[in-house]
LOKEGU-593182 format. One record per residue (C-alpha): x, z, y. Coordinates in steps of 0.02 Angstrom, whole numbers, plus 32768, in hexadecimal, padded with zeros to 4 digits. Layout:
<pts>
XZY ...
</pts>
This chain:
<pts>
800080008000 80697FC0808D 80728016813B 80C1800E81E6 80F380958243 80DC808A82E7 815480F08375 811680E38412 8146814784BE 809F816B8520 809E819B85DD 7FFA81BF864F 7FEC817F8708 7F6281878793 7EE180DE8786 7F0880B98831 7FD480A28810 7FAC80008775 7FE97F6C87F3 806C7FBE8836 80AA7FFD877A 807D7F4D8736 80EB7EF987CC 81847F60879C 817C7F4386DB 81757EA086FE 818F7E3287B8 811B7DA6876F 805B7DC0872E 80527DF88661 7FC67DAA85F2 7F1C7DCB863D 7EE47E7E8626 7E817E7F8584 7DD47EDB8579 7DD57F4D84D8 7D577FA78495 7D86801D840B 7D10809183A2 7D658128833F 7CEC815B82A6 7CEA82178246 7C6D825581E5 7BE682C78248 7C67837081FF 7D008309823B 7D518306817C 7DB8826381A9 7E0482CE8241 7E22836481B6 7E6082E8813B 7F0982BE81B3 7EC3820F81E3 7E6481B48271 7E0D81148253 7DE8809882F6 7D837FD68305 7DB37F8F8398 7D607F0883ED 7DB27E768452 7D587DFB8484 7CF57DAF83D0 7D9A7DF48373 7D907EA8830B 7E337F0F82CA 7E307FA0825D 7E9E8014825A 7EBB80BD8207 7F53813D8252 7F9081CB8208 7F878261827C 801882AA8262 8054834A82B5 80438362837A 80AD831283E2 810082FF8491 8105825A84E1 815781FD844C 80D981D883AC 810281B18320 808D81838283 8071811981F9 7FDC80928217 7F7B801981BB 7F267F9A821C 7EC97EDE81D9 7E477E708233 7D897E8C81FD 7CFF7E2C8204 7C897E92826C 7C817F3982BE 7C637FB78237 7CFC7FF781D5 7D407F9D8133 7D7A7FF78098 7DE67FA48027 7ED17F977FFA 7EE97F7780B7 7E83801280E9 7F14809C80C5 7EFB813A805E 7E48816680AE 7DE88126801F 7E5B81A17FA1 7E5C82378028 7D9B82328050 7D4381E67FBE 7CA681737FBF 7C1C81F47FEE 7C7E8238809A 7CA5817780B0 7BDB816180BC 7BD381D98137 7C48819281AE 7BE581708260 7C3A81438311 7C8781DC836C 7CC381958403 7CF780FB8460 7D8380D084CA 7D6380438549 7E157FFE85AF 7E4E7F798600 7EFC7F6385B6 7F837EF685E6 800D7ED1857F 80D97E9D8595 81647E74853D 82147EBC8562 82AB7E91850F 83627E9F852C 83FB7E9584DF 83EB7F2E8472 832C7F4A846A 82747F00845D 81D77F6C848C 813D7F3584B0 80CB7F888550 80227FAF8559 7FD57FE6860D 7F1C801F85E9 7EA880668662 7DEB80878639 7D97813385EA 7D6181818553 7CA58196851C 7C59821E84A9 7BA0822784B8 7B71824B856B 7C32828B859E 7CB4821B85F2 7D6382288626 7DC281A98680 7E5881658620 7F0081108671 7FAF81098615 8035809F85E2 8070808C8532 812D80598500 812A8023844D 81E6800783FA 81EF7F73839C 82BD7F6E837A 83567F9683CD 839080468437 82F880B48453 8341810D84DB 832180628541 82648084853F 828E812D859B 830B80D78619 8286806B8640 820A81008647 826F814E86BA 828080BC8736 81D180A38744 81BC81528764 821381238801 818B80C5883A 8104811A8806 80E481C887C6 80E381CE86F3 80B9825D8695 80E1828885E5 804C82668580 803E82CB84D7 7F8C82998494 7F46820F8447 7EAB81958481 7E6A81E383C8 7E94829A83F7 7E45827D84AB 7DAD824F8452 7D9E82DA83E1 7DBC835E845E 7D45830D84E0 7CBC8323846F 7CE183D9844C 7D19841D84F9 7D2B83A6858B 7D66842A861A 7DDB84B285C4 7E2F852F864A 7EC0853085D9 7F1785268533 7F70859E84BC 800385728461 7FBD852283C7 7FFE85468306 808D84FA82C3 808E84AB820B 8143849A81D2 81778451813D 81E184D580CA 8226845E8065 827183FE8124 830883F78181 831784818200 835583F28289 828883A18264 826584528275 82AB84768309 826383BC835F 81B183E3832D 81AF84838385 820384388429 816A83BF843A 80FA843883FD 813984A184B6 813A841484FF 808183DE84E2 8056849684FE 80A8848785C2 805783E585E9 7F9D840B85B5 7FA784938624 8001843F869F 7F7983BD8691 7F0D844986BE 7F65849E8747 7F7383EF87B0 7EA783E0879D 7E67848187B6 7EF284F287D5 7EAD85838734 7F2386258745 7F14862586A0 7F4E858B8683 7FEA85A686EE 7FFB865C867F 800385CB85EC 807B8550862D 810185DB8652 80D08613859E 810A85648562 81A5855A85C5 81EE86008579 81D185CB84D3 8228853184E6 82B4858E852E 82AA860084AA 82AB85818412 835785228464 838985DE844D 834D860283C2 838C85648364 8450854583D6 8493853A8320 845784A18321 8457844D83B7 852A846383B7 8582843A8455 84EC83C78499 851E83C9855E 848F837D8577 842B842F8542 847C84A785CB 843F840D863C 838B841A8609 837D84D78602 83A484E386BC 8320848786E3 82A784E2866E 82E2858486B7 82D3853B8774 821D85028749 81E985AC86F0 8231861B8779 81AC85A88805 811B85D3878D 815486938776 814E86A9882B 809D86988827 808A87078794 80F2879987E5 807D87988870 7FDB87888821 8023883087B5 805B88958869 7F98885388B6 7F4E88C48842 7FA2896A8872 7FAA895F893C 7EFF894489A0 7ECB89228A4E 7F2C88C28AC6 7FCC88E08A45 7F4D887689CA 7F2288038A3D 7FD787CF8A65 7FF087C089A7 7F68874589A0 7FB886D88A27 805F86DD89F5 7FFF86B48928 7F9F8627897D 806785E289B8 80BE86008924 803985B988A7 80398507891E 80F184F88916 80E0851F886A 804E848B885E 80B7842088CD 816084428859 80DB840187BD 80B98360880B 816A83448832 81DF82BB880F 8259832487C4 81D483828743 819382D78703 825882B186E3 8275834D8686 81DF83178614 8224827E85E5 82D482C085CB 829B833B8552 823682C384E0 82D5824884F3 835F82D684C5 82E9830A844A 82D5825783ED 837E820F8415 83F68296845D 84A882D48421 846F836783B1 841D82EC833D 84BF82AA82FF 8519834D8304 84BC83BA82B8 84A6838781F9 844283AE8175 8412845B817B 837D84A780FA 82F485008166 82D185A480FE 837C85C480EB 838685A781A7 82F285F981DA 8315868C8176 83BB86B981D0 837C869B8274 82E4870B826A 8378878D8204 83EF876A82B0 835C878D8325 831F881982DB 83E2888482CB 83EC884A8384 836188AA83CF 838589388354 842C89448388 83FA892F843B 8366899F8451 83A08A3F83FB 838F8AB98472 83108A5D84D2 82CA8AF58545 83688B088587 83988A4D85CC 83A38A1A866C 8329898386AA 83AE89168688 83E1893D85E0 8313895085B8 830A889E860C 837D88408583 8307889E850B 827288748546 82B887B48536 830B87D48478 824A88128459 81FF87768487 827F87038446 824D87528392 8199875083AD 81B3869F83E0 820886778337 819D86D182D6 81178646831D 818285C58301 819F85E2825A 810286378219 80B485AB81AB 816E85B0813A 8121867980FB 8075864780B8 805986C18024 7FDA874A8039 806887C9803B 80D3876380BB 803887568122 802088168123 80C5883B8150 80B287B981D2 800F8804821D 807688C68214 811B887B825F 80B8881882E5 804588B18316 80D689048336 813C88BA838D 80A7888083F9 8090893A8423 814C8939845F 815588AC84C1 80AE88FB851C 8114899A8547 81AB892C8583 814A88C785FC 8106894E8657 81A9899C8676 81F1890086AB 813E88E78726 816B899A8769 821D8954878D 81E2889887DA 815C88D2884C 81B6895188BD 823B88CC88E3 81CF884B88F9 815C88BA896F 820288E589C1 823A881789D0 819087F38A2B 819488848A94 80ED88EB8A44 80E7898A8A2C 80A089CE8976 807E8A7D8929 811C8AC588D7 81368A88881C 80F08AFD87A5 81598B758735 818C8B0486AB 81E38B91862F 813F8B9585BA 81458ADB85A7 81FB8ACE8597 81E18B498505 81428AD484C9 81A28A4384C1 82318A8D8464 81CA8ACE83D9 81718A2783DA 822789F083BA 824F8A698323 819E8A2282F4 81CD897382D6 827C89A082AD 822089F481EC 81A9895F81D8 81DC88DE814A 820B884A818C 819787B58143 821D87428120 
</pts>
């Protein structure tokens, strides 16, 4: 049953920006913009979605395509996934050797119960680039998605690699982000569809579950949950530039620290990458204009009056810089650096085979001796010393997310749940220390006066016994 596998770079832009994109992939006019109509089918309980595959008809003109694409894990700007795609004769789908693995994965009765779930309706445009070392092909496609009565307006720009260097598709991603703003786009037309019809307007998204393969390589490992921090920051980044959702910022800054913790977390694989201290700066430059915001929104709730309503005009400052950084040039950039580096960068060819339980196992085992080592004696730190704890805490509670779905026995799952629980309850104790440390000097850097900081002794003491705490649970690995 032969297959192609299709790798394709996908970017979003404003509607209003197509000619001037179109003009600079190209001086002279492309092939007239083609009107496609596509319809995505599932059964009413979505078991095609469940299943790992989507299955599309599209519609040009009197011509109908099939295709059927594996989902394949979630991704950040670059997709890749197997595909099987023949013409059909009209516009309901076709089941036969060309159609894939559906028929085997869903069986005839949920095949009879396949009905249309959405349709997407674009203009697209199309060009060929080639040079010396590569061919891609370029699809610029600006209409909207339809499920039921809901709508949302679609417009982005699709590099598919055909042969040759695939770092030339991000060169040329990055020029035309010189003329017009790209961002990073890290869901499919299919996945667009699904999630219009179950929620059109979130305020923002959690970091989702990661499904690792045990039986992988820890450098696959270590890519998947890159994009999967990746995707996190832009949904909510998505958000943020629409509507502006403190929660959604509260999510972004989540997504930047775990990215920052997982190049952490995983350094013995990345090697001598220069191209990694590079990237980090600029991760730690565009978390540190989102925590300003946070800091204040924390110090707004323990002053009132005319202190408060400074707060909420110096808030109102910070969070449209912080908006204004979002939108920038140099944030779109840092997207598309990190899915390049992450597809094509050094550290691929440096770091070797490497199995991931073996390497998952030592770096939960490093993690874990670290903060022991570090927090004995916890009540007694300074807010320095408690500082580098509070970030050893997260940096484990960040890998023991990462690398959950590797532990799935009942037992390993218990120990899980007791490990987590724990060291959720220390990492509580921590941040409020550290907020009784961050809000006096940022009161003091604005000029606002704030009650004095409450005794902290009895939660110094908390938070070291939360320590000893995690300190005697079994580790789940």
């Amino acid at each position: 049953m032969a297959h192609m596998l299709e790798l394709e770079l996908k970017l979003e832009f404003e509607p209003g920006d197509r000619p001037r994109l179109e003009a600079a992939i190209a001086p002279k006019p492309g092939a007239r913009p083609r009107h496609l109509v596509t319809t995505y089918f599932d059964t009413p309980s979505r078991d095609l979605l469940k299943a790992g595959y989507t299955l599309r008809v599209r519609q040009s003109g009197k011509r109908h395509v099939q295709t059927v694409k594996a989902v394949g894990a979630a991704s950040a700007g670059l997709f890749e996934r197997p595909e099987w795609e023949h013409p059909i004769a009209g516009e309901q789908p076709l089941f036969d050797a060309r159609s894939g693995p559906i028929v085997r994965a869903m069986g005839a009765r949920k095949l009879a119960r396949l009905r249309p779930a959405f349709v997407t309706d674009v203009r697209r445009r199309t060009f060929r680039v080639a040079g010396a070392d590569s061919d891609m092909e370029i699809a610029v496609d600006v209409g909207e998605i339809r499920s039921g009565e809901l709508c949302e307006p679609l417009s982005e720009i699709e590099f598919e690699h055909r042969s040759g260097s695939i770092g030339q598709m991000f060169d040329l991603a990055r020029r035309l982000n010189e003329v017009v703003p790209l961002r990073l786009g890290v869901r499919s037309k299919s996945e667009r569809g699904y999630c219009l019809g179950a929620d059109p307007h979130p305020h923002a998204f959690k970091a989702e579950p990661l499904s690792l393969d045990r039986d992988g390589d820890a450098c696959d490992a270590f890519c998947a949950i890159a994009q999967a921090c990746i995707r996190h920051f832009r949904l909510n980044e998505a958000v943020l530039l629409r509507s502006g959702d403190v929660e959604a910022l509260h999510q972004a800054r989540v997504a930047l620290r775990r990215l920052r913790s997982a190049f952490s977390i995983c350094k013995p694989l990345l090697g001598d990458d220069g191209k990694l201290a590079l990237l980090n700066a600029e991760l730690r430059w565009l978390a540190a204009e989102l925590g300003e915001v946070r800091n204040i929104d924390v110090l707004i709730d323990h002053v009132d009056g005319e202190a408060r309503d400074m707060l909420r005009e110096i808030r109102d400052r910070a969070f449209a810089r912080a908006q204004a950084e979002l939108a920038s040039a140099r944030t779109r950039l840092l997207m598309i650096d990190l899915a390049e580096w992450l597809a094509v960068g050094a550290w691929r060819t440096t770091a070797g085979d490497c199995d991931l339980m073996r390497f998952a196992g030592a770096r939960l085992d490093r993690l874990r001796k670290r903060l022991d080592h570090d927090g004995k004696g916890l009540a007694a730190l300074d807010a320095p010393q408690r500082h580098k704890v509070r970030i050893e805490a997260k940096k484990l509670r960040y890998a023991a997310e990462f690398f959950a779905s590797l532990y799935v026995s009942d037992k390993a799952r218990q120990r899980r749940r007791r490990f987590v629980a724990r060291l959720e309850k220390l990492q509580t104790f921590l941040g409020t220390l550290n907020d009784r440390v961050v809000g006096p000097e940022l009161a003091v850097r604005h000029g606002i006066e704030i009650p004095p900081a409450k005794k902290s002794r009895r939660l110094r003491a908390s938070a070291e016994q939360a320590h000893a705490s995690l300190m005697r649970a079994r580790p789940f690995w």
